[in-house]
C-alpha beads as a LAMMPS data file, in Angstrom:
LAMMPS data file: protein, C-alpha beads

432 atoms
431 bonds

1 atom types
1 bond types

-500.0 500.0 xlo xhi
-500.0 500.0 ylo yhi
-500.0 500.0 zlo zhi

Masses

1 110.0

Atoms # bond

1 1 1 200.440 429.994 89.813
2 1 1 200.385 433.729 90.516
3 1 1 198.926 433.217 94.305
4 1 1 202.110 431.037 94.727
5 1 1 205.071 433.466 93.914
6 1 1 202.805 436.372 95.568
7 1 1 202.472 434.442 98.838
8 1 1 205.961 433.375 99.225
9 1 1 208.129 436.495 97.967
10 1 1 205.979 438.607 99.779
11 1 1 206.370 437.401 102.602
12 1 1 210.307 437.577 102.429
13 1 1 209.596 441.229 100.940
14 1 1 207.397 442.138 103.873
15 1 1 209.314 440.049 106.960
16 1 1 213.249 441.502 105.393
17 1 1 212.817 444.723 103.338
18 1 1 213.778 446.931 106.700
19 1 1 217.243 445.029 106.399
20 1 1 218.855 446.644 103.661
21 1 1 216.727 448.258 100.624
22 1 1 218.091 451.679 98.442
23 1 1 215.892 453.494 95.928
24 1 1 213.244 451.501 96.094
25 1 1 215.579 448.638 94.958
26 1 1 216.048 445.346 97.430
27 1 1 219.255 444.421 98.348
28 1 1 221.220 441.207 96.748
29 1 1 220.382 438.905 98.883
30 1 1 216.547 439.730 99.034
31 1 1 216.563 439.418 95.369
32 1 1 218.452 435.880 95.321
33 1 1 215.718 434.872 97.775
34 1 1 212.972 435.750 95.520
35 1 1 214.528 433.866 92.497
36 1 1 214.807 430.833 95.147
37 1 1 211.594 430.732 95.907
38 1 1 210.326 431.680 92.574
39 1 1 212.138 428.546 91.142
40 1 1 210.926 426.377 93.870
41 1 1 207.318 427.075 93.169
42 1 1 207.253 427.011 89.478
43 1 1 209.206 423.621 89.745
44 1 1 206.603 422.219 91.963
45 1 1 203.133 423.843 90.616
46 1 1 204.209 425.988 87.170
47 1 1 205.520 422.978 85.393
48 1 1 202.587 420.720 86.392
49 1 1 200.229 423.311 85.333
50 1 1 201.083 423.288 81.534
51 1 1 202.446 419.770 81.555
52 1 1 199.415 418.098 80.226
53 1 1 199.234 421.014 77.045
54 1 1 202.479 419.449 75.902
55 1 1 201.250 416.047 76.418
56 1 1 198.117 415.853 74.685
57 1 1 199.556 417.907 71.656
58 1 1 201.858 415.833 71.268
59 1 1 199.412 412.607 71.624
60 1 1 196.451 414.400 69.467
61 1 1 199.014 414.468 66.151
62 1 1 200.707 410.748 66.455
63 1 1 197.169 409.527 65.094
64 1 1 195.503 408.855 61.478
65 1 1 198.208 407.296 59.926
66 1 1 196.204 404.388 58.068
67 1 1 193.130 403.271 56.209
68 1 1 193.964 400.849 53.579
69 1 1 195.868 397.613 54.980
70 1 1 196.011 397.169 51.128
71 1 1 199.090 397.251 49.396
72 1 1 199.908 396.350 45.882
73 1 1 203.137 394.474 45.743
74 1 1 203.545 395.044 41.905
75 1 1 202.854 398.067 39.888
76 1 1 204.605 399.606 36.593
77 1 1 203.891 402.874 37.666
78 1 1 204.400 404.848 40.975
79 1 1 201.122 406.182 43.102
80 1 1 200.766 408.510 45.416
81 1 1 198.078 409.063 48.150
82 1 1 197.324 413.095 49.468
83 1 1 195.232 414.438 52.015
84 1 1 194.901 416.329 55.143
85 1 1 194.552 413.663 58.353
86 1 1 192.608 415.951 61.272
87 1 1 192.503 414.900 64.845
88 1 1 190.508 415.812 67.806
89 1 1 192.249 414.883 70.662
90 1 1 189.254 414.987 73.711
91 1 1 190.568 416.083 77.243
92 1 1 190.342 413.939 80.133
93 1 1 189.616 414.948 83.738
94 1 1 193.402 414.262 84.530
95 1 1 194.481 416.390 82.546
96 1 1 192.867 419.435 83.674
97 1 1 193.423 418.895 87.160
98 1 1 196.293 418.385 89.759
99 1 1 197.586 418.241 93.394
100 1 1 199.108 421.673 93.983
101 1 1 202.056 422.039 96.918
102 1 1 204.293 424.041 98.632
103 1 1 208.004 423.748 98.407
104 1 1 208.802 422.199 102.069
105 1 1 211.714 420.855 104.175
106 1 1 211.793 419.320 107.738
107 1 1 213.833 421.290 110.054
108 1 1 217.022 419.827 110.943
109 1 1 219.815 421.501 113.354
110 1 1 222.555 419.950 110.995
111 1 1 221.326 422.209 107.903
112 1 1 221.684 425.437 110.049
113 1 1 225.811 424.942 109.924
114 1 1 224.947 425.638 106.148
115 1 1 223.904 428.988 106.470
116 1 1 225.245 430.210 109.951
117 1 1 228.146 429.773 111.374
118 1 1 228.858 431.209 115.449
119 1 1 231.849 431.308 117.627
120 1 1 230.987 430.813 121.264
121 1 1 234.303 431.938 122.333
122 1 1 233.663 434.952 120.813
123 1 1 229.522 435.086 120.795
124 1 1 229.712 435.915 117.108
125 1 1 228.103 435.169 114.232
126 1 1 231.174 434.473 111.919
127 1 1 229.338 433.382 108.704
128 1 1 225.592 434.369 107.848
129 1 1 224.015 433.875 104.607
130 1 1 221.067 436.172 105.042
131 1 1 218.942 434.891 102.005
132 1 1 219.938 430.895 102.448
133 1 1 218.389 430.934 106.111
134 1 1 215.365 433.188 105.550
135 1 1 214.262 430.290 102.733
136 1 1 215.397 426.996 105.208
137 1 1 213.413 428.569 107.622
138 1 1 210.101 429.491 105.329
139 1 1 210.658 425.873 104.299
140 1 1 210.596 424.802 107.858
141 1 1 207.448 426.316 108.272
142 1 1 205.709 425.775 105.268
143 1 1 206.397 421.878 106.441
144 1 1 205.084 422.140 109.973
145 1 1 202.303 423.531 109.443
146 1 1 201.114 421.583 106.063
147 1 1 203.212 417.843 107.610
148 1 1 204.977 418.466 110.940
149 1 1 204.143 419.409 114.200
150 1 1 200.580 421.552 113.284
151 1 1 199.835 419.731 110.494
152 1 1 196.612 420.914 109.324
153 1 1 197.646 424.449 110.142
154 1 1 197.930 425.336 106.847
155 1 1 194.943 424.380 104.721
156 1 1 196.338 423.241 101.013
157 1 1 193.758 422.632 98.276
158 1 1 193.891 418.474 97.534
159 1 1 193.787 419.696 93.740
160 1 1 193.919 422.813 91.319
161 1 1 193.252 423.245 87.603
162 1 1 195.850 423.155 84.829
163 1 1 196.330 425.516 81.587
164 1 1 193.632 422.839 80.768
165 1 1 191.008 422.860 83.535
166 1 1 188.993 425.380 84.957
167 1 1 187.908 426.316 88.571
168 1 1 189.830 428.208 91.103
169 1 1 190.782 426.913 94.159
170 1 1 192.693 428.574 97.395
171 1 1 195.798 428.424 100.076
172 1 1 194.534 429.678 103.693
173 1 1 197.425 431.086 105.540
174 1 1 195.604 432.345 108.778
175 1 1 197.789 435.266 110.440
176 1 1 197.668 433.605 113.586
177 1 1 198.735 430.434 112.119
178 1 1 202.091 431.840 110.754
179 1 1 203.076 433.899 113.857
180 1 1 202.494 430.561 116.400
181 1 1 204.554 428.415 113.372
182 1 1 207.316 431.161 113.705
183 1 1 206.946 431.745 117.502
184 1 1 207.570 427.587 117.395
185 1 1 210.525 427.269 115.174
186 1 1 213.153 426.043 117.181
187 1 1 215.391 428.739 115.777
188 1 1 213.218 431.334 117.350
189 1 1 214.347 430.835 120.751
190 1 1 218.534 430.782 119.799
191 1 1 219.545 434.266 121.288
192 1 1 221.261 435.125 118.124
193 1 1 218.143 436.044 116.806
194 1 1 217.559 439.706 117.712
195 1 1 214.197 440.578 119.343
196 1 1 213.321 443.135 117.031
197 1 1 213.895 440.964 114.041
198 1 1 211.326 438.448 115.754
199 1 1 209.108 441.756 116.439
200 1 1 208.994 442.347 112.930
201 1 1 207.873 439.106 112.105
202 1 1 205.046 439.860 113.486
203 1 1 203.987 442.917 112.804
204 1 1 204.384 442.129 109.048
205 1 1 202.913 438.994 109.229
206 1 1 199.760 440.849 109.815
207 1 1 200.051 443.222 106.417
208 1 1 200.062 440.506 103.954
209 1 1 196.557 438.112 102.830
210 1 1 194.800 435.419 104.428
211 1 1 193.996 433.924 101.251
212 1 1 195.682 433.260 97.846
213 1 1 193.816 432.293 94.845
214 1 1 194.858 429.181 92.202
215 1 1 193.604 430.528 89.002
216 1 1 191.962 428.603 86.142
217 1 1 192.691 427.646 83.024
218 1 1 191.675 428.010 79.896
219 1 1 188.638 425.236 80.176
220 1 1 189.483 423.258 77.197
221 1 1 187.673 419.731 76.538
222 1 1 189.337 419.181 72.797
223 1 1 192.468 420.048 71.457
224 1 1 192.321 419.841 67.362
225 1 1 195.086 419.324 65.171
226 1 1 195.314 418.896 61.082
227 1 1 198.012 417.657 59.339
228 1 1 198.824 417.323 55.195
229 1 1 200.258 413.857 54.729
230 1 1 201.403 411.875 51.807
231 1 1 202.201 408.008 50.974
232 1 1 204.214 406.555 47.837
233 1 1 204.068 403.402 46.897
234 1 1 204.758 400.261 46.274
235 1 1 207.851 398.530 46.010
236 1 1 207.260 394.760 47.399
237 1 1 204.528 395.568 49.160
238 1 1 205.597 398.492 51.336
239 1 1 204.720 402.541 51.602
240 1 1 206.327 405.419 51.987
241 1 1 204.312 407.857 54.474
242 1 1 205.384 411.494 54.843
243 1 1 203.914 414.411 56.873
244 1 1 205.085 417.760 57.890
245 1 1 203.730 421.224 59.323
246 1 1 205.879 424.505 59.614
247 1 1 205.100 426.233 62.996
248 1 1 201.743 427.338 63.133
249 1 1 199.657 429.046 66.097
250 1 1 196.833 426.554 67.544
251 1 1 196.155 429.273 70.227
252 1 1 197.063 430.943 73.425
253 1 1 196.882 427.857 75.631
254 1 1 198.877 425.565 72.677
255 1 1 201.216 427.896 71.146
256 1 1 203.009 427.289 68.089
257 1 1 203.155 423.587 67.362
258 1 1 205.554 422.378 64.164
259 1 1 205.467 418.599 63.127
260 1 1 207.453 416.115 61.045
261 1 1 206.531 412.093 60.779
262 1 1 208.105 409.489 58.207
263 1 1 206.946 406.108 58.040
264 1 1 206.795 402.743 56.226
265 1 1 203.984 400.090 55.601
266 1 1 204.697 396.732 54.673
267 1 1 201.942 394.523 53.289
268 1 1 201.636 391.098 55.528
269 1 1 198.718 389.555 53.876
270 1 1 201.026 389.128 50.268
271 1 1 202.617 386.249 52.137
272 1 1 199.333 384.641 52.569
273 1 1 197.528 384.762 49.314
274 1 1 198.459 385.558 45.530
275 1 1 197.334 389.127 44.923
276 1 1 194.481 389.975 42.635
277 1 1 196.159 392.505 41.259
278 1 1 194.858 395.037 38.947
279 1 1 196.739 397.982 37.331
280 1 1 194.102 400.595 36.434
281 1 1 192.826 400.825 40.111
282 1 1 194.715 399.596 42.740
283 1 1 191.399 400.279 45.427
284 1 1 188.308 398.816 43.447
285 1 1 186.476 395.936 44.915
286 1 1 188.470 392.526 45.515
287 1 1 186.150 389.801 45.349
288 1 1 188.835 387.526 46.366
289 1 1 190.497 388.874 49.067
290 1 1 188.892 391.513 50.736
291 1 1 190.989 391.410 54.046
292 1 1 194.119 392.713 54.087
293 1 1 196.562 392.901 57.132
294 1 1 199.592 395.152 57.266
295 1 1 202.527 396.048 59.761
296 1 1 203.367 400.067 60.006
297 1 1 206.211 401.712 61.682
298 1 1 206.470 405.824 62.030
299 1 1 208.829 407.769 63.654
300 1 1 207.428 411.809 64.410
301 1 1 209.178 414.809 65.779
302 1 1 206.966 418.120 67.319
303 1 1 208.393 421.332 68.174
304 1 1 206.032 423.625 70.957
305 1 1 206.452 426.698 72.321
306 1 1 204.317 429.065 73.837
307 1 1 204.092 431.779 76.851
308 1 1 202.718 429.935 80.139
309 1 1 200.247 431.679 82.462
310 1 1 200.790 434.701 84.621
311 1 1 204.359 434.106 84.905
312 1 1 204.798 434.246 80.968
313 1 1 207.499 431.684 81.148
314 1 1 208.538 430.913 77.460
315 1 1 208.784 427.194 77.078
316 1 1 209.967 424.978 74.140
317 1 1 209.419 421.494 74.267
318 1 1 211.196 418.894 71.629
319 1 1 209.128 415.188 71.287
320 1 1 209.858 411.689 69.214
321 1 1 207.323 409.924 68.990
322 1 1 207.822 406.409 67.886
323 1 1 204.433 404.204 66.727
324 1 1 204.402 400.741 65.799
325 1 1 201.043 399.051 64.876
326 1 1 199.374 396.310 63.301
327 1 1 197.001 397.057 60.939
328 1 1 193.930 395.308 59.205
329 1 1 191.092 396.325 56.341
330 1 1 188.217 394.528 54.770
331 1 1 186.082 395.916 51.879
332 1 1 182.268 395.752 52.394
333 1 1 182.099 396.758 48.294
334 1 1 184.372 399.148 46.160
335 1 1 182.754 402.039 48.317
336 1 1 182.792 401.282 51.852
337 1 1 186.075 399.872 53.897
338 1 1 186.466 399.318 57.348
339 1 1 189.728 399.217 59.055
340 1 1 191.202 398.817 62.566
341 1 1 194.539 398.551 64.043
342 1 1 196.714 397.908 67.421
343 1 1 199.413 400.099 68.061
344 1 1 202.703 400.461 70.571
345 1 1 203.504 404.146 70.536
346 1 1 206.305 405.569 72.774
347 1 1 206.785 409.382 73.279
348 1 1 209.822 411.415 75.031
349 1 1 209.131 415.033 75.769
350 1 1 212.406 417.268 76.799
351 1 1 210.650 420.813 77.809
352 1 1 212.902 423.500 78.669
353 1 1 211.184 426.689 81.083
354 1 1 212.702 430.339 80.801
355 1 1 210.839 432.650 83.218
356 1 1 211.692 436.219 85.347
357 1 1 209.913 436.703 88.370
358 1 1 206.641 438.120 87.341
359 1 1 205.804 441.848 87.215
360 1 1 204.071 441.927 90.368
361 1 1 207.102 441.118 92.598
362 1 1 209.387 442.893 90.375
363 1 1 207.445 446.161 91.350
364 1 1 207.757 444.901 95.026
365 1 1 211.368 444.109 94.668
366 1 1 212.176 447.495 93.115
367 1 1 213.600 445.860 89.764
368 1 1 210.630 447.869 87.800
369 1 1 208.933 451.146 88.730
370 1 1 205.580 450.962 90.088
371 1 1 203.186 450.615 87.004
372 1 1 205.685 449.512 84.397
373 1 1 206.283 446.570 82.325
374 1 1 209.573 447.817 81.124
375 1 1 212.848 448.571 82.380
376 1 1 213.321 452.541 83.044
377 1 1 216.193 454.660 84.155
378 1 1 217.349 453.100 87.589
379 1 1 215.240 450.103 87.383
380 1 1 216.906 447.674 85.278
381 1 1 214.194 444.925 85.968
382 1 1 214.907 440.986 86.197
383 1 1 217.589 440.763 83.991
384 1 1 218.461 436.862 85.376
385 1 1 216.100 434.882 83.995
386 1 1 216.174 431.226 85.673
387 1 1 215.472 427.930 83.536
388 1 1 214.021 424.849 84.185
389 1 1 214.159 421.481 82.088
390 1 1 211.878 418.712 82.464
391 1 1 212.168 415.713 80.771
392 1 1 208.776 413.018 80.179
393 1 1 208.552 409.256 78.871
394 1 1 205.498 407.605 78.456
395 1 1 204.562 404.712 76.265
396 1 1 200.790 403.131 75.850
397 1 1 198.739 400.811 73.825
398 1 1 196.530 402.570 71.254
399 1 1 193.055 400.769 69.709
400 1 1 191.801 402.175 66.404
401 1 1 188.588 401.252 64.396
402 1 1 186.962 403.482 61.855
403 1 1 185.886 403.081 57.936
404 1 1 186.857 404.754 54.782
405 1 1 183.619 405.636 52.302
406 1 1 185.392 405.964 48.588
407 1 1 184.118 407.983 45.408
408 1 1 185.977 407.271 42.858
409 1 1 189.636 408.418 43.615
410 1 1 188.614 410.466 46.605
411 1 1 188.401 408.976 50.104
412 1 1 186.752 410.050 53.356
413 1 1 188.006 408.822 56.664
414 1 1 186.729 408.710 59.671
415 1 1 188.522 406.238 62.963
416 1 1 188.380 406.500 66.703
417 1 1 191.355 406.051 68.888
418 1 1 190.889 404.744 72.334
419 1 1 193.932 405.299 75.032
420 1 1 195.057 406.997 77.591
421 1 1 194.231 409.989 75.079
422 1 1 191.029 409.257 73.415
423 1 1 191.304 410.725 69.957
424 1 1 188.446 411.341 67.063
425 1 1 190.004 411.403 63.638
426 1 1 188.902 412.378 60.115
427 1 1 190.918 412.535 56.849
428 1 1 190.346 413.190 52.716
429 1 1 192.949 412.193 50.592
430 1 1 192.928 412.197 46.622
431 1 1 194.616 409.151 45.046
432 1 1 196.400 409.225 41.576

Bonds

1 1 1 2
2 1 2 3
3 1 3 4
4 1 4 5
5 1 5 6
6 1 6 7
7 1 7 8
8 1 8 9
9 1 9 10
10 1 10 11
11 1 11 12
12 1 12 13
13 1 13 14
14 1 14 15
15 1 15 16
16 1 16 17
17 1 17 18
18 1 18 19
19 1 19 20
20 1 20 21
21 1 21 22
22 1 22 23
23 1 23 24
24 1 24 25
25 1 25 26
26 1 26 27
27 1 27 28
28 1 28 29
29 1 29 30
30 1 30 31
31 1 31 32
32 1 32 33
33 1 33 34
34 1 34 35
35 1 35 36
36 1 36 37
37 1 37 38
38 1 38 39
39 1 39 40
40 1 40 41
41 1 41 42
42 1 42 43
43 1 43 44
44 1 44 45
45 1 45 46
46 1 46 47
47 1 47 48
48 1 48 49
49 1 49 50
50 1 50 51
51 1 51 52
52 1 52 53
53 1 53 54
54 1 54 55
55 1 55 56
56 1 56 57
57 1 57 58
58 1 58 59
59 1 59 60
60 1 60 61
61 1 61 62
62 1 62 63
63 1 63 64
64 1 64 65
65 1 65 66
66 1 66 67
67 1 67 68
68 1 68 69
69 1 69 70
70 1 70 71
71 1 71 72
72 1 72 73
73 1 73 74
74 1 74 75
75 1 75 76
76 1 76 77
77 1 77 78
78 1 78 79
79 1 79 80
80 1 80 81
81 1 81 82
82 1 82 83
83 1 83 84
84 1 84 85
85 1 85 86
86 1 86 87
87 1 87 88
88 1 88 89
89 1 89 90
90 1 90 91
91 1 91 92
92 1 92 93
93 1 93 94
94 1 94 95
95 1 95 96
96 1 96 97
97 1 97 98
98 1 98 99
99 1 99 100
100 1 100 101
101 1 101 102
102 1 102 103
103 1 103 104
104 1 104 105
105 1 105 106
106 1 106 107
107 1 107 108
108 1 108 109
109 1 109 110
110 1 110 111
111 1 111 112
112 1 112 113
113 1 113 114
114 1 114 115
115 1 115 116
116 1 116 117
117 1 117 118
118 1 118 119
119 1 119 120
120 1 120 121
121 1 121 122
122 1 122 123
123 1 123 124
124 1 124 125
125 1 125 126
126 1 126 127
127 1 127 128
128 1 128 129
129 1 129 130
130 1 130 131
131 1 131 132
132 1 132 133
133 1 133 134
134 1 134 135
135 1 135 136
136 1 136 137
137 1 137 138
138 1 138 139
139 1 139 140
140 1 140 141
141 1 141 142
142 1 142 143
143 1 143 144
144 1 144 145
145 1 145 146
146 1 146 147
147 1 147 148
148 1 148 149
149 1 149 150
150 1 150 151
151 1 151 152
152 1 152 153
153 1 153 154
154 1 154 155
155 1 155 156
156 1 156 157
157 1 157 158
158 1 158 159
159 1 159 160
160 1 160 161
161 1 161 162
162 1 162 163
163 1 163 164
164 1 164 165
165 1 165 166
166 1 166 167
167 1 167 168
168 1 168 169
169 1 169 170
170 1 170 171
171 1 171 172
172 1 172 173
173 1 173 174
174 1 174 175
175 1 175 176
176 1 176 177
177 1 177 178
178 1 178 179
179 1 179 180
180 1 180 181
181 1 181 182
182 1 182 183
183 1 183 184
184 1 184 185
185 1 185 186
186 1 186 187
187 1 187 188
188 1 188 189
189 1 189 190
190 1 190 191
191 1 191 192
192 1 192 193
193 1 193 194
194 1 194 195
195 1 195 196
196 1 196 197
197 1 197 198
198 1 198 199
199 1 199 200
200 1 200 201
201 1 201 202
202 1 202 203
203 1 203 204
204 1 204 205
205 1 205 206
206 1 206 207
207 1 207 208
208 1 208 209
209 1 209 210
210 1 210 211
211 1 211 212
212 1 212 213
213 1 213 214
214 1 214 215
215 1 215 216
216 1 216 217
217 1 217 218
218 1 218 219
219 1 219 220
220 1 220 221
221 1 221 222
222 1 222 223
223 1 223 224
224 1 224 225
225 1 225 226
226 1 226 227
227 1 227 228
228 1 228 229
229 1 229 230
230 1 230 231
231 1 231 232
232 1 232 233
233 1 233 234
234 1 234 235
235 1 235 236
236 1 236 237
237 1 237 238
238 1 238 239
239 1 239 240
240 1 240 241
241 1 241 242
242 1 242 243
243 1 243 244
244 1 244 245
245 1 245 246
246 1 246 247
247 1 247 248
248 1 248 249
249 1 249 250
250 1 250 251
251 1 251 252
252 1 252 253
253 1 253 254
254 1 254 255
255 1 255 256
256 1 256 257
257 1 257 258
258 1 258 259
259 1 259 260
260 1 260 261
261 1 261 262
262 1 262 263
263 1 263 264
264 1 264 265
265 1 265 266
266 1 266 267
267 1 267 268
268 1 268 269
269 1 269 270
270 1 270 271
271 1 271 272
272 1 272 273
273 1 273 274
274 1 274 275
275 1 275 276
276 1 276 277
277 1 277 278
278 1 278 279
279 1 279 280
280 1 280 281
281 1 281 282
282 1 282 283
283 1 283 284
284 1 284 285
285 1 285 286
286 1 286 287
287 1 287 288
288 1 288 289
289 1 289 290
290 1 290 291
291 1 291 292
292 1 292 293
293 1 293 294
294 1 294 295
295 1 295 296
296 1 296 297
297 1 297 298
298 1 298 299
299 1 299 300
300 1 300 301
301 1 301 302
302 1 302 303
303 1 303 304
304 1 304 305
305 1 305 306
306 1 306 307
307 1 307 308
308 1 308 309
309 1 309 310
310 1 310 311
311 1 311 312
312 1 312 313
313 1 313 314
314 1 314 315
315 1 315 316
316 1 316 317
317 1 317 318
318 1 318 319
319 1 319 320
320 1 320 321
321 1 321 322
322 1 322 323
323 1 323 324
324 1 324 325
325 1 325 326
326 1 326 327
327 1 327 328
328 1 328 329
329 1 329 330
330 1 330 331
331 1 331 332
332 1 332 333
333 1 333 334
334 1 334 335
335 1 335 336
336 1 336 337
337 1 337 338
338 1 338 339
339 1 339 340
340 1 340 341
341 1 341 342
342 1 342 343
343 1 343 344
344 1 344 345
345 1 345 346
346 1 346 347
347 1 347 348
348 1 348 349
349 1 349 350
350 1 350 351
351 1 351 352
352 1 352 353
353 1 353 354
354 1 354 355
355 1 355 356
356 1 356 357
357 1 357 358
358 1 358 359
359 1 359 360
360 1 360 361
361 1 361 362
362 1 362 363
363 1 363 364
364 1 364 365
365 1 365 366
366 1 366 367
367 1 367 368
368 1 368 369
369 1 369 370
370 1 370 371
371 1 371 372
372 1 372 373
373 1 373 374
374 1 374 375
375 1 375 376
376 1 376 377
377 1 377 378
378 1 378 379
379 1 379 380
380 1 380 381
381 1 381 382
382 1 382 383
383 1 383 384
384 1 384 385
385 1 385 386
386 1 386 387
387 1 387 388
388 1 388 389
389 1 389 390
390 1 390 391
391 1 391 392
392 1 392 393
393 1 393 394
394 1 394 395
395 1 395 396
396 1 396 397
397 1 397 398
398 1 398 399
399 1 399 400
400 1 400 401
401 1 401 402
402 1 402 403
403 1 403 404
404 1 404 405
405 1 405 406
406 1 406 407
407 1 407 408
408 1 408 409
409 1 409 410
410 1 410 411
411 1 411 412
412 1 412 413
413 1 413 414
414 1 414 415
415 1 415 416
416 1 416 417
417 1 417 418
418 1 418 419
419 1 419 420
420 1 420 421
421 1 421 422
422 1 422 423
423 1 423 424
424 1 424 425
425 1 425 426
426 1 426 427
427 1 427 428
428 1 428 429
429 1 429 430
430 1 430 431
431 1 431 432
């Protein structure tokens, strides 16, 4: 993302800082420009670059929620079930890649009344908003050059990595390129534009890079979670199944992620056969009826924030996650069960973005003194930060198969989750 805000803001730096700068600090407008174009390129490559962080975190821990379809529908005493469910959630190629772009917009004379307004009576330019037309027209030629008239002319890379992929990648802008996309905008030739404004194009167009680097990410293939869960049962067949985490750190690239689930299990197989029921041990062998079949329902919240890449954007994102699944056991002996399920599950993300312009172009911009991180006397720094909210549905079918090896009240669990999000899961859990 850095090569992005670089590129753009300073080339508005670098094409309008003779207009109006004091003490090293650019005027209003200049700075309203940058947070323009700052916004329009973290909307369009920021976001999409830690998208898929929020995503599969959110995917990873709406897993291991069953092992026993079993459920006694009549017991004089209460029992509980405690463990710690882990998940590895394993990262697919689209998730650590995707198709970067520039902001862009095709010219049109109608927009210009937006920003300028001229009196031919009088040959004067009666309304002029310095910082709206300097972006339509970077637009204009961001779009011919990438779409438009010289399409081609600016080389964009088909795909870059995200906080999840590795690899950089690169935008060409060739100085030639963006003096013959200027010299071509059909602005250039109005003679309101002054001669040595259009001189000064050029001469700065020649100051700034050819080349502007997409960085990597942090070149993750898993992303592990591990979550204490309980289950209480049984009244008529059906379980109680609670888990929650405070916020904890899972990393630089994660953040702090904090979880909540609550859930119910309701035995189908009761309505099929008379249980075999046995109060000593609900879970020892049933010669009987070893299959069991049960419905499940679970209803999670997650809570993420973190600081994303060079921009250090703070972002919070806020998921439900809603899982419905059928769910079936049979018991090879009273040590070995195997289990599998189908599930619906349903997730909406709302992720909220709060992000300055980055260091970098503050120094450039005058808001910070060369070399500093901080505000000092006379350079107050970005103090407007700009915000950004996304919001993500997704729903997908969910396939889990995996076996549960028992020792007397202790159980080991081990499933695999195929989906969209293939997930490896593991549990122990103490029964009393």
């Amino acid at each position: 993302m850095k090569f992005i805000f670089t590129t753009f803001l300073l080339i508005s730096l670098l094409l309008f800082q003779n207009i109006e700068l004091k003490s090293q600090q650019a005027a209003n407008y200049t700075i309203d420009l940058a947070r323009q174009f700052s916004r329009d390129l973290f909307e369009s490559n920021g976001v999409l670059f830690m998208e898929p962080v929020v995503r599969i975190t959110n995917a990873t821990s709406n897993s291991r929620f069953f092992n026993y379809a079993y459920i006694p529908t009549k017991s004089d005493n209460i029992y509980f079930k405690i463990g710690i469910q882990g998940m590895i959630g394993f990262v697919s190629d689209d998730l650590k890649r995707y198709n970067p772009s520039m902001p862009t917009q095709q010219f049109d004379l109608n927009d210009v009344s937006k920003y300028i307004s001229y009196n031919p009576l009088t040959n004067q330019i009666t309304k002029l908003d310095t910082a709206g037309i300097i972006r339509y027209i970077f637009l204009n030629l961001m779009y011919d050059g990438i779409y438009g008239s010289k399409k081609g002319a600016i080389t964009v890379p088909t795909n870059a990595s995200t906080a999840l992929g590795s690899g950089n990648s690169k935008f060409l802008l060739p100085h030639d390129t963006l003096k013959a996309l200027f010299r071509n905008h059909p602005l250039y030739s109005l003679p309101i534009i002054p001669q040595n404004l259009k001189d000064s194009v050029e001469s700065y167009i020649n100051q700034f890079p050819e080349e502007f680097t997409l960085y990597g990410g942090a070149d993750l293939s898993t992303v592990f979670a591990s979550i204490p869960q309980i289950e209480i049962g049984s009244l008529y067949g059906t379980e109680l199944l609670l888990r929650f985490i405070p916020p904890v750190n899972l990393g630089q690239t994660i953040g702090d992620f904090a979880f909540w689930g609550v859930g119910l299990k309701h035995s189908i197989s009761q309505y099929f056969y008379k249980e075999q029921f046995n109060d000593k041990n609900y879970f020892e062998l049933k010669e009987i009826q070893p299959f069991d079949l049960a419905a499940q329902f679970v209803y999670q919240g997650t809570y993420l924030t973190n600081k994303v890449g060079v921009t250090q954007a703070d972002l919070t994102a806020n998921a439900t996650i809603l899982n419905a699944n059928l769910n079936a056991s049979y018991y090879l002996n009273k040590y070995i069960n195997f289990f599998t399920g189908l599930s619906y599950q349903t997730i909406s993300i709302e992720s909220e973005y709060v992000y300055k312009l980055p260091v970098e172009i503050q120094w450039q911009l005058g808001l910070l003194e060369k070399g500093k991180h901080e505000p000092t006397p006379g350079y107050p720094g970005d103090n407007s930060p700009q915000k950004t909210k996304l919001t993500l549905d997704d729903s997908s079918i969910k396939w889990t198969i995996g076996f549960t090896a028992s020792i007397s009240n202790i159980d080991l669990i081990i499933d695999y989750n195929l989906s969209k999000f293939d997930i490896f899961g593991f549990g122990l859990q103490y029964r009393f």
